[in-house]
DOZAVEX-602416 format. One record per residue (C-alpha): residue in one letter; x, y, z. Coordinates in Angstrom, 3 decimals. Layout:
{a,{X,Y,Z}};
...
This chain:
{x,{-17.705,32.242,23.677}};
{x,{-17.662,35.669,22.352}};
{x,{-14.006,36.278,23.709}};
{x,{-13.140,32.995,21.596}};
{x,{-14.904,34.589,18.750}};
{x,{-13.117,37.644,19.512}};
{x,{-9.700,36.317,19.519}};
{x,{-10.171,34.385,16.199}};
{x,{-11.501,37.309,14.489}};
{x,{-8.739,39.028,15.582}};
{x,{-5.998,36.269,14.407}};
{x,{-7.582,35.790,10.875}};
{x,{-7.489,39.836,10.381}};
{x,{-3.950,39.680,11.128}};
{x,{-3.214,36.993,8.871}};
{x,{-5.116,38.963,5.952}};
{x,{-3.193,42.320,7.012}};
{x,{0.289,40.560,7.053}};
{x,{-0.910,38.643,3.331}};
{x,{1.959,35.615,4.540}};
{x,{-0.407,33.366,6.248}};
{x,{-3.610,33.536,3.851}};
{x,{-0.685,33.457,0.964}};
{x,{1.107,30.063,2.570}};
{x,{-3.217,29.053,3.497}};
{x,{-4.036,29.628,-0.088}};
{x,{-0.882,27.622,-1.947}};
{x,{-1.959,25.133,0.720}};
{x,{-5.453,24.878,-0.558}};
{x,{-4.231,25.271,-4.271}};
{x,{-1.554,22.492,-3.740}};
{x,{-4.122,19.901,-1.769}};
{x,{-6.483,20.553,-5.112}};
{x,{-4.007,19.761,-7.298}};
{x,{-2.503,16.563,-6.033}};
{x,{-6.149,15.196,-5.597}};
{x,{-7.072,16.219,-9.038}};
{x,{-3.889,14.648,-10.508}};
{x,{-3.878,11.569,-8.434}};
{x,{-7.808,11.126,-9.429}};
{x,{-7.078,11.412,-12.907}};
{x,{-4.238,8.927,-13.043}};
{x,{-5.702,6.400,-10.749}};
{x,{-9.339,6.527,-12.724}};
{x,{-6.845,5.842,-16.001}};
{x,{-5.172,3.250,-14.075}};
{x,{-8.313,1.471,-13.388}};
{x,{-9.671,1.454,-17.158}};
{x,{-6.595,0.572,-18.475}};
{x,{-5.604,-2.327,-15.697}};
{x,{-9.703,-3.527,-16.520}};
{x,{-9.401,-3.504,-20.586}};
{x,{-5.463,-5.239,-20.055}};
{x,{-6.983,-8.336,-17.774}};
{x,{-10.129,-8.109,-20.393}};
{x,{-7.081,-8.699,-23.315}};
{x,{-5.257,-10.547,-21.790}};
{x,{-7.745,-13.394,-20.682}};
{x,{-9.135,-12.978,-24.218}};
{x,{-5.769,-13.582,-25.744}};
{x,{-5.062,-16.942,-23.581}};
{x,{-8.368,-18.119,-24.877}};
{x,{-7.753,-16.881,-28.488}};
{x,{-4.699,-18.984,-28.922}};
{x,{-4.752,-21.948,-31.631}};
{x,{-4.298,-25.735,-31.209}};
{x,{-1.166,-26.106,-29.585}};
{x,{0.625,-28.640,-27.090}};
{x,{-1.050,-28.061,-23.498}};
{x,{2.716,-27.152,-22.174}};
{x,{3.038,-24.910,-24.586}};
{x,{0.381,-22.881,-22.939}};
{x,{1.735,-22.895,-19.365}};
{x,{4.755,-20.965,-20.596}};
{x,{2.544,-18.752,-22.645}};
{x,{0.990,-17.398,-19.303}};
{x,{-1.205,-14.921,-18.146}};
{x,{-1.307,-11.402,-16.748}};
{x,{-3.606,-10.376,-13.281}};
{x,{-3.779,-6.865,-12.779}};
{x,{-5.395,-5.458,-9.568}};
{x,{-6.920,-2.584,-9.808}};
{x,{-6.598,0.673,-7.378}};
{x,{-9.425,1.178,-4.002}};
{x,{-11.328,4.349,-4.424}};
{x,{-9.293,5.729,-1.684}};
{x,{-6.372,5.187,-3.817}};
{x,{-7.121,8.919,-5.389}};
{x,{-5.972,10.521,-2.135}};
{x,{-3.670,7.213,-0.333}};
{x,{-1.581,4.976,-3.291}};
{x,{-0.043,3.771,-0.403}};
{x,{2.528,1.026,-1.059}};
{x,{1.209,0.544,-4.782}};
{x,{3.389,2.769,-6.168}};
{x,{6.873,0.402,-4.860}};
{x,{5.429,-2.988,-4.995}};
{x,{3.571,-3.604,-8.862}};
{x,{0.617,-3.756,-9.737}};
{x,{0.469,-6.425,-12.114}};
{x,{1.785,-10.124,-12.259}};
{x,{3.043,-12.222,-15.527}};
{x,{1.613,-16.002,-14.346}};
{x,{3.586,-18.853,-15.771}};
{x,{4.547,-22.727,-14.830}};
{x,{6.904,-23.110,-12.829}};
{x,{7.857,-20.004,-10.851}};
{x,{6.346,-17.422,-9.092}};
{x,{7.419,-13.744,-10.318}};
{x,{7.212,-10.605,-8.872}};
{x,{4.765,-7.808,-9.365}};
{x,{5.603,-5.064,-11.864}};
{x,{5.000,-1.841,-13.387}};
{x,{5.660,-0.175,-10.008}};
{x,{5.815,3.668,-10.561}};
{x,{8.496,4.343,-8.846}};
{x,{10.447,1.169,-8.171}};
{x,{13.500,2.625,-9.647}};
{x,{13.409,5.513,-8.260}};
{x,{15.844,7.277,-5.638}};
{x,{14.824,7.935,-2.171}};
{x,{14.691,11.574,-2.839}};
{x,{12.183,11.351,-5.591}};
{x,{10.288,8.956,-3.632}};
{x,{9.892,11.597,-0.479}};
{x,{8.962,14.110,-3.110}};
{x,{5.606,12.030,-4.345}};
{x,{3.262,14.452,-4.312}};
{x,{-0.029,12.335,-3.495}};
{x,{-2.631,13.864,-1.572}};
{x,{-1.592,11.808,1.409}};
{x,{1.893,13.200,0.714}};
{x,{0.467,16.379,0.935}};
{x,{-1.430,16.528,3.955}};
{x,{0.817,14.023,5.778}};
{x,{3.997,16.116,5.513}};
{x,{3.225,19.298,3.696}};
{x,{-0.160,20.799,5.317}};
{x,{2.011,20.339,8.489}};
{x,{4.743,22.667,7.262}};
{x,{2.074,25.347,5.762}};
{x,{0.130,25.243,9.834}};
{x,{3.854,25.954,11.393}};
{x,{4.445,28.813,8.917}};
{x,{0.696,29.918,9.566}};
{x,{0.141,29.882,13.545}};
{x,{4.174,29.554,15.050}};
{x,{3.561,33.451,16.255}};
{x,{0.147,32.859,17.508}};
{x,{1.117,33.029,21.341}};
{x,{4.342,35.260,20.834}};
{x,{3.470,37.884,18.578}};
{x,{1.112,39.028,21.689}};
{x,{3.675,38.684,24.301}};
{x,{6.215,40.518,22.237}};
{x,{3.892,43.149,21.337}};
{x,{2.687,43.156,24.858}};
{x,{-1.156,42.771,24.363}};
{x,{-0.949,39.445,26.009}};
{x,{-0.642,40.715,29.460}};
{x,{-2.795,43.843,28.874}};
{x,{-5.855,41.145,27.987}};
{x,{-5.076,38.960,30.822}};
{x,{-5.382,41.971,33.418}};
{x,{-8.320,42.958,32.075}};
{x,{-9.990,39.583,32.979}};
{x,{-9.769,37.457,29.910}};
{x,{-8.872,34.264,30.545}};
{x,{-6.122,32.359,29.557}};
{x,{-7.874,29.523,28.773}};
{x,{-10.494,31.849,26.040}};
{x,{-7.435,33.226,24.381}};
{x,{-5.518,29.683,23.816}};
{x,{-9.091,27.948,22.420}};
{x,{-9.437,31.208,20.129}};
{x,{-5.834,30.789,18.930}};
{x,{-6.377,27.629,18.378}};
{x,{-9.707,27.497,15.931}};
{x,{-7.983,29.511,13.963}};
{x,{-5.007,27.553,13.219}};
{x,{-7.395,24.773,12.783}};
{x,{-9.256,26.476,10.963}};
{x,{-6.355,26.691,8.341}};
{x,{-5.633,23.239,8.500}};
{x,{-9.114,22.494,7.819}};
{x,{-9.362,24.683,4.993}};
{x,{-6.516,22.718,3.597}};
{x,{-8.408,19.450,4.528}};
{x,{-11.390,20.415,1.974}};
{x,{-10.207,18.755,-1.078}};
{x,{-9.543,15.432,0.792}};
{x,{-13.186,15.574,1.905}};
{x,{-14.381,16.083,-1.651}};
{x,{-12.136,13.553,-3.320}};
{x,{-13.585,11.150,-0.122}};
{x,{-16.771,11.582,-1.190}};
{x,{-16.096,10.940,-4.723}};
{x,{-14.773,7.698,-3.597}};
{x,{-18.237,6.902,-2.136}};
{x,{-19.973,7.454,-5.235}};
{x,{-17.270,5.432,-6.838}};
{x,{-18.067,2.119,-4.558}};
{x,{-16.252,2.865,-1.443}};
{x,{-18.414,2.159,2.169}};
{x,{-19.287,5.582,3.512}};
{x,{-18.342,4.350,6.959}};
{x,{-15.136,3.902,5.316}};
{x,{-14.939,7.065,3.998}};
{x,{-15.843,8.907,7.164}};
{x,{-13.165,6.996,9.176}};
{x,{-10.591,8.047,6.780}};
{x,{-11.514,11.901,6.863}};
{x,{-12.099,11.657,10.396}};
{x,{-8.341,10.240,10.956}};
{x,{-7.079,13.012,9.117}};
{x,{-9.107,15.716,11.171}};
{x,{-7.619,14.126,14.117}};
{x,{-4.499,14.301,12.313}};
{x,{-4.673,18.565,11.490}};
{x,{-6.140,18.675,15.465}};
{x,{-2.543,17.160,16.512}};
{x,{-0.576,19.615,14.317}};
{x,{-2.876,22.530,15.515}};
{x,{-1.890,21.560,19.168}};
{x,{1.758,21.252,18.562}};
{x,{1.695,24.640,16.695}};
{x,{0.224,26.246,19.680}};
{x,{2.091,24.511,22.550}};
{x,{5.038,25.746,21.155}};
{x,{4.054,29.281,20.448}};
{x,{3.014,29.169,24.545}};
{x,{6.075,28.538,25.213}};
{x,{8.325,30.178,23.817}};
{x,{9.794,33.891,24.654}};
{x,{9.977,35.006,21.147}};
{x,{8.228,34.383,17.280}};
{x,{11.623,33.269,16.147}};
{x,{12.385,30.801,18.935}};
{x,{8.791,29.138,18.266}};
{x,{9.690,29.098,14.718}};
{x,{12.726,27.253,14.927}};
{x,{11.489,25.075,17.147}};
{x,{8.398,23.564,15.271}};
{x,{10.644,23.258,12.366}};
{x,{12.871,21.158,14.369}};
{x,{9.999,19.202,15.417}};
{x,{8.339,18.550,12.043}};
{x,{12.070,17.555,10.943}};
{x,{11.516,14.978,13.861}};
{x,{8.109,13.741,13.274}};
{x,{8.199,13.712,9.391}};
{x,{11.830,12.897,8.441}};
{x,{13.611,11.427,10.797}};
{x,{11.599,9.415,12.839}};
{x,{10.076,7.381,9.725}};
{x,{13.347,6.889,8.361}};
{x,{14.655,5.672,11.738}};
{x,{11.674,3.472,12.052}};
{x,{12.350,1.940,8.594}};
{x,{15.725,1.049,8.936}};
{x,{15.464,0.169,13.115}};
{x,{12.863,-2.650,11.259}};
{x,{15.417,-3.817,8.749}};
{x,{18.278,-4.302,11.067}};
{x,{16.126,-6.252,13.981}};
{x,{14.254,-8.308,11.323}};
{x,{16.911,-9.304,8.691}};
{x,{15.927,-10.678,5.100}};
{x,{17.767,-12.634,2.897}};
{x,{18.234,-10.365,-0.434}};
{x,{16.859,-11.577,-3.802}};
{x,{19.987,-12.765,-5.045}};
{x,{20.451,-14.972,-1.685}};
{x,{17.153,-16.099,-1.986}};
{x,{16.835,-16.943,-5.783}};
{x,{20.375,-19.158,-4.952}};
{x,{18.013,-21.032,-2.122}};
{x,{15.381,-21.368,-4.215}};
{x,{16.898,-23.005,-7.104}};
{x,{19.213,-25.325,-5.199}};
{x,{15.961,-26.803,-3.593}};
{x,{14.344,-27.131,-6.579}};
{x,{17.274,-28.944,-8.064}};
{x,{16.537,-31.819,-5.920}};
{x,{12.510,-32.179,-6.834}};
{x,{13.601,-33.254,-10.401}};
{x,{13.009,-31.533,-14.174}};
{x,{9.422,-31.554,-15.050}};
{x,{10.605,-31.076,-18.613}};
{x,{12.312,-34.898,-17.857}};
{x,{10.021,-37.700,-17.637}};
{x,{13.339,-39.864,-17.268}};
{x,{14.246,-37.919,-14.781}};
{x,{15.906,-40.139,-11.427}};
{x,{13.476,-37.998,-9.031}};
{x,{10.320,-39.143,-10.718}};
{x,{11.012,-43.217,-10.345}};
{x,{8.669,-43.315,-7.522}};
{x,{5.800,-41.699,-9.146}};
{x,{6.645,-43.801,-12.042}};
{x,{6.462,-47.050,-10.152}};
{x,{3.807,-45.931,-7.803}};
{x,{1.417,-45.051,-10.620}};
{x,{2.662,-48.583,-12.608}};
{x,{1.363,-50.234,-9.695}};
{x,{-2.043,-48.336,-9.409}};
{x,{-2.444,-49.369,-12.573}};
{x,{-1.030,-52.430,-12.486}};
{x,{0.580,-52.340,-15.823}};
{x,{4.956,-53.389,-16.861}};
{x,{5.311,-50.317,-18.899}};
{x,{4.380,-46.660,-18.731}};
{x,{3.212,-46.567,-22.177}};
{x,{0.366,-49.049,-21.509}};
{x,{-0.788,-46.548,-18.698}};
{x,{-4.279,-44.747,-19.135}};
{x,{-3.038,-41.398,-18.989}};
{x,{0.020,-39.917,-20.189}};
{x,{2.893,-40.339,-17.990}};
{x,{4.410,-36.861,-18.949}};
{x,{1.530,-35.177,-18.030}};
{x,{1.583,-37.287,-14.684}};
{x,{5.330,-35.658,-13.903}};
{x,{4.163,-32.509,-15.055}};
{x,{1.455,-32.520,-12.331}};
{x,{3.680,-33.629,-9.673}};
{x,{6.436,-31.345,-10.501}};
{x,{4.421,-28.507,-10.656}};
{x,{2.783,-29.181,-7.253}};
{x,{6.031,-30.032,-5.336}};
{x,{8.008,-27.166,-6.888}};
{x,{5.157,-24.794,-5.630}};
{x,{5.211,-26.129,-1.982}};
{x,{8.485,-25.303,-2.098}};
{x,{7.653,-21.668,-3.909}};
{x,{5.134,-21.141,-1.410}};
{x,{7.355,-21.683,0.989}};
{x,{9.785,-18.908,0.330}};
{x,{7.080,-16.694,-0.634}};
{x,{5.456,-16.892,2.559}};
{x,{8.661,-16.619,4.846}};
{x,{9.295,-13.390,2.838}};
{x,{6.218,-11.791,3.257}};
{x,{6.090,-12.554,7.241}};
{x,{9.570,-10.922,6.853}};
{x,{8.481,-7.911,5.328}};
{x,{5.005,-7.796,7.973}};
{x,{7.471,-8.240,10.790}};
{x,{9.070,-5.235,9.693}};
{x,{6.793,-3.221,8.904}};
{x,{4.589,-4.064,12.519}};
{x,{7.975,-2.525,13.648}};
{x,{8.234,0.529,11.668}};
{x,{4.387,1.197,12.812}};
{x,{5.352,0.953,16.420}};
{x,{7.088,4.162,15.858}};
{x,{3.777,6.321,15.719}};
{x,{4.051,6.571,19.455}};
{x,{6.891,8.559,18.974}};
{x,{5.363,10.426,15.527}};
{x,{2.158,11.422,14.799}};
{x,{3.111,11.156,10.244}};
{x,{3.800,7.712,10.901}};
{x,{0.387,7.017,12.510}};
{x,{-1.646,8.876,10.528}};
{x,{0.361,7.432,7.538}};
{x,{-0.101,3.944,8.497}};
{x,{-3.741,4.686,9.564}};
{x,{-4.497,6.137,5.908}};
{x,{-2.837,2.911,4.588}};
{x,{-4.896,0.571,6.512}};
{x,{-8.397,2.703,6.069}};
{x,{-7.553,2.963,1.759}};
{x,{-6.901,-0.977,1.376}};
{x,{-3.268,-0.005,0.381}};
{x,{-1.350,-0.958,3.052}};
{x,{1.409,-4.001,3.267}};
{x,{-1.181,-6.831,3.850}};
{x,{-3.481,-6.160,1.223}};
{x,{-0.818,-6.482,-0.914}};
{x,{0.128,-9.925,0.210}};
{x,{-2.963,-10.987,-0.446}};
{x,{-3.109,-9.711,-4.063}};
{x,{0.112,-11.691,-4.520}};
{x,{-1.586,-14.933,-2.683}};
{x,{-4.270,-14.498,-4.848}};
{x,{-2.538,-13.951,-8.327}};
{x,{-0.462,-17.395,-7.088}};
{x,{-3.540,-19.533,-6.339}};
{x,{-4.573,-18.241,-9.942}};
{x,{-1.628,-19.283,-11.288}};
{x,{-1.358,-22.699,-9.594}};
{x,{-4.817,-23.374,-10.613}};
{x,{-4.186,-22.856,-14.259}};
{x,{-1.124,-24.116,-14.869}};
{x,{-2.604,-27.585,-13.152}};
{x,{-5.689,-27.745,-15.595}};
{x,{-3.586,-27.421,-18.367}};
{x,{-1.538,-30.287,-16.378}};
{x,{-4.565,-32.153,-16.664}};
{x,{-5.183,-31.775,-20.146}};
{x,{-1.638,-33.035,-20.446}};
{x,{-2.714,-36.128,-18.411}};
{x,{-5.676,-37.225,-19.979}};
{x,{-6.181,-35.849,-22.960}};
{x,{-3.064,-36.028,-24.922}};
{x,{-1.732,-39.335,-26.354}};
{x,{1.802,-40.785,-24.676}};
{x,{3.140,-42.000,-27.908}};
{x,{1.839,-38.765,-29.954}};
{x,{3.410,-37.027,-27.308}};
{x,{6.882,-38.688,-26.879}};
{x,{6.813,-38.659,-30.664}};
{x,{6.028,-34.931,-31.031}};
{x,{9.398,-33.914,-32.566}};
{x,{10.171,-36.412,-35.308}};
{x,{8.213,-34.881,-38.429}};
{x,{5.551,-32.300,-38.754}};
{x,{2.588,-34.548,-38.606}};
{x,{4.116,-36.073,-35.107}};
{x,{4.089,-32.401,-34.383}};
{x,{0.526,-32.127,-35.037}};
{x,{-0.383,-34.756,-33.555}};
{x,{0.786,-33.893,-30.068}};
{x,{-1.623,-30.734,-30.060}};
{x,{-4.717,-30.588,-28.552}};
{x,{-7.778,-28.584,-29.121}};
{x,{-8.177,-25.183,-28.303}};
{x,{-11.516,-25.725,-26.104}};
{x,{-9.246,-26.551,-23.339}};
{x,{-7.888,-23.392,-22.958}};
{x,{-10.838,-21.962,-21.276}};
{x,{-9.394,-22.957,-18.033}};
{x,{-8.813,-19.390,-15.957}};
{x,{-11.002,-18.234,-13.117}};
{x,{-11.988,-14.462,-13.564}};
{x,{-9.432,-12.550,-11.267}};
{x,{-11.091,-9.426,-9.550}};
{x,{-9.294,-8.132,-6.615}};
{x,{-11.097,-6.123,-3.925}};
{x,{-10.248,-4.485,-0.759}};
{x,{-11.131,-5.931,2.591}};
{x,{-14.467,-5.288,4.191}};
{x,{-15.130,-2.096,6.058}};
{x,{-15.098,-3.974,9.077}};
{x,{-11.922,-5.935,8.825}};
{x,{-9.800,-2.571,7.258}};
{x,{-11.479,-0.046,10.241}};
{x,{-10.272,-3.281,13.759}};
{x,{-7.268,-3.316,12.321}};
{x,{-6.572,0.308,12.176}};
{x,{-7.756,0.634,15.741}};
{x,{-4.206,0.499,17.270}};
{x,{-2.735,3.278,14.629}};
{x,{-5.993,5.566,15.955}};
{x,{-5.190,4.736,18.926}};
{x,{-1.714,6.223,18.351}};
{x,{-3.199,9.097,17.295}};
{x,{-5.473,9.894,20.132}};
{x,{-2.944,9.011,22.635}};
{x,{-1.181,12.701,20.672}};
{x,{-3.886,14.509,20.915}};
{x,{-4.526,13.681,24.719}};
{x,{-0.510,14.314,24.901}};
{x,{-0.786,17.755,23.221}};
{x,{-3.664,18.962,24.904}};
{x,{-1.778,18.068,28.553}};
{x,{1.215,20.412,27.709}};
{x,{-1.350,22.949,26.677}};
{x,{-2.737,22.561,29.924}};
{x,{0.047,22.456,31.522}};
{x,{1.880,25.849,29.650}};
{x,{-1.381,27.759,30.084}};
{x,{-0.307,27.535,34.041}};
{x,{2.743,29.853,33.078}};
{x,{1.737,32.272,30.478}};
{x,{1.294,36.069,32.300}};
């Protein structure tokens, strides 16, 4: 143990001595700070403003005067959801997919005010989140720390003076590499912090811990490769350009490979495709709007004989309405139905993508901070199933005011004059008809089985690492 300590001591004077590894160690510190600072102060905006917006916007839907109840379903509503407490360090897929959805009759849109939906693949490598950061950067700043470890002593020669005198091999590598851990960790602090902010902001502490304890495993991977390497190699410059290569590999390439292996096994129709599909099923369902309408002379006569009145306008409720019901529940099967087969699309490839973290350690741990956060892929999905049952429960009540509380006659006649115009409105009491819409994460137990695989991944690296350490100890002089 004192040989370890030894051997760190050692490392960490030379690092002060040289000034280039405590300088990279401290812009690595200063940069993790400032990302998790930032990305705490934007997110905790995010979150008042998204709260006071669904506050206003619920109020405003309430607010609204006497009017004609399908008036209302195209005057819609806005759901916001509103960012995890791990969101501060992991935004995860937030900042592609929306955040917010305009609910309306008759169609199902897409979320929106996306950060950086727009934006080009360059500027989207070049996020600078906290997850960013340690994912991709902290790796970078532990190559440029520790890729001499091993090869500064065998150049200089001290290497094979130590092992003569009876040090062992084994002491030297453990002391070499603490210290590059040590590093990383240092660089790890503000995640911790920002972690534990998130636990005094609601987040499960079990939670919490799993997440910090995925990125230690994480910096323990790195720490491993930066040392393997260094064992190898002959020379400081060899080592060098080799973990660069590799952290091109792991960081770049193999995530962009994953992505687009994922798009080209599981195809998906594009939106314009779609949209095309969409509408020339709908086409056959019949226009709500049209209570003449050739599609709706079943409902007509079914409901005629429920009744068993000749004429619609001796029916107790108000045909129109009646359509409007229908229609709206038909044209959302058929909604659903595209909505669904896209997002099994998208799941499909992203399980692929994933699948790639046996072959990269960023794309585990990146997936694994996605899962842990509540801001992967699936989570997601269910904000937009959620926002949609919302909507489809809505737009029906007001349906149902249509139905039963609005005259047929005022309402065929709603046009002619102002008073007929009047007369087809109904009172503003009805419009309390939305359900409070609060979106939460999954529970701590459902986020941490199904991030079991993606830890998996990352122990199988660690066990992987530590057998080549093994393995190159055998051959060092």
């Amino acid at each position: 143990m004192n040989i370890i300590k030894l051997v760190m001591r050692d490392e960490w004077r030379y690092w002060r001595r040289t000034r280039v590894a405590t300088t990279v160690i401290l812009i690595g510190v200063v940069l993790s700070l400032a990302s998790v600072v930032i990305n705490s102060i934007e997110m905790r905006q995010a979150a008042v403003e998204r709260a006071e917006l669904q506050r206003t916007s619920e109020a405003n839907f309430i607010e609204q005067p006497d009017k004609h109840p399908h008036r209302m379903v195209h005057y819609g509503h806005y759901v916001f959801r509103a960012p995890s407490p791990l969101s501060i360090i992991d935004p995860g897929v937030d900042a592609y997919t929306g955040t917010a959805i305009f609910l309306e009759g008759h169609q199902q849109n897409s979320a929106m005010f996306a950060d950086q939906r727009q934006s080009s693949g360059m500027t989207r490598f070049s996020s600078l989140s906290p997850a960013f950061m340690l994912q991709v950067i902290v790796p970078l700043m532990l190559i440029m720390v520790g890729y001499s470890c091993m090869t500064r002593e065998r150049e200089a020669g001290t290497l094979h003076v130590l092992i003569t005198q009876g040090v062992k091999v084994r002491d030297i590598l453990i002391g070499k590499f603490l210290s590059v851990l040590g590093s990383g960790v240092l660089m790890l602090l503000p995640l911790i912090l920002a972690s534990l902010w998130a636990s005094v902001s609601g987040e499960s502490v079990t939670i919490t811990a799993s997440f910090v304890l995925g990125y230690v495993l994480y910096i323990l991977i790195w720490s491993a490769i930066v040392l393997w390497v260094s064992s190898i190699s002959a020379r400081s410059n060899a080592s060098f350009a080799i973990l660069i290569g590799l952290w091109v590999v792991f960081c770049i390439l193999v995530p962009r490979i994953g992505s687009s292996t994922a798009a080209t096994l599981v195809t998906s129709a594009g939106k314009l495709e779609t949209d095309f599909a969409v509408r020339e099923e709908l086409r056959t369902l019949g226009n709500g709007h049209d209570a003449s309408d050739p599609a709706f002379v079943k409902l007509k006569q079914d409901l005629l004989d429920q009744y068993g009145v000749d004429d619609i306008a001796d029916l107790p409720i108000n045909f129109r309405g009646a359509v409007a019901t229908h229609s709206e529940k038909v044209l959302t099967d058929v909604l659903n139905k595209y909505a669904d087969a896209r997002m099994e699309e998208e799941l499909s490839q992203a399980e692929i993508a994933r699948q790639f973290g046996w072959l990269s350690p960023m794309v585990s741990m990146r997936t694994l901070s996605m899962m842990i956060s509540g801001t992967n892929l699936e989570t997601h999905h269910r904000f937009l199933r959620e926002a949609e049952s919302l909507r489809y429960d809505f737009v029906q009540a007001l349906n149902h005011v249509h139905e039963h509380d609005l005259d047929y006659d005022a309402d065929v006649s709603r046009y002619k004059n102002e008073e007929t115009a009047k007369a087809a409105r109904v009172d503003a009491s009805h419009w309390d008809v939305l359900s409070e819409f609060s979106f939460e994460p999954e529970s701590s137990t459902f986020r941490l089985s199904h991030s079991m695989v993606y830890a998996l991944q990352l122990l199988f690296w660690l066990g992987l690492m530590l057998l080549l350490i093994k393995q190159a100890s055998r051959r060092i002089l």
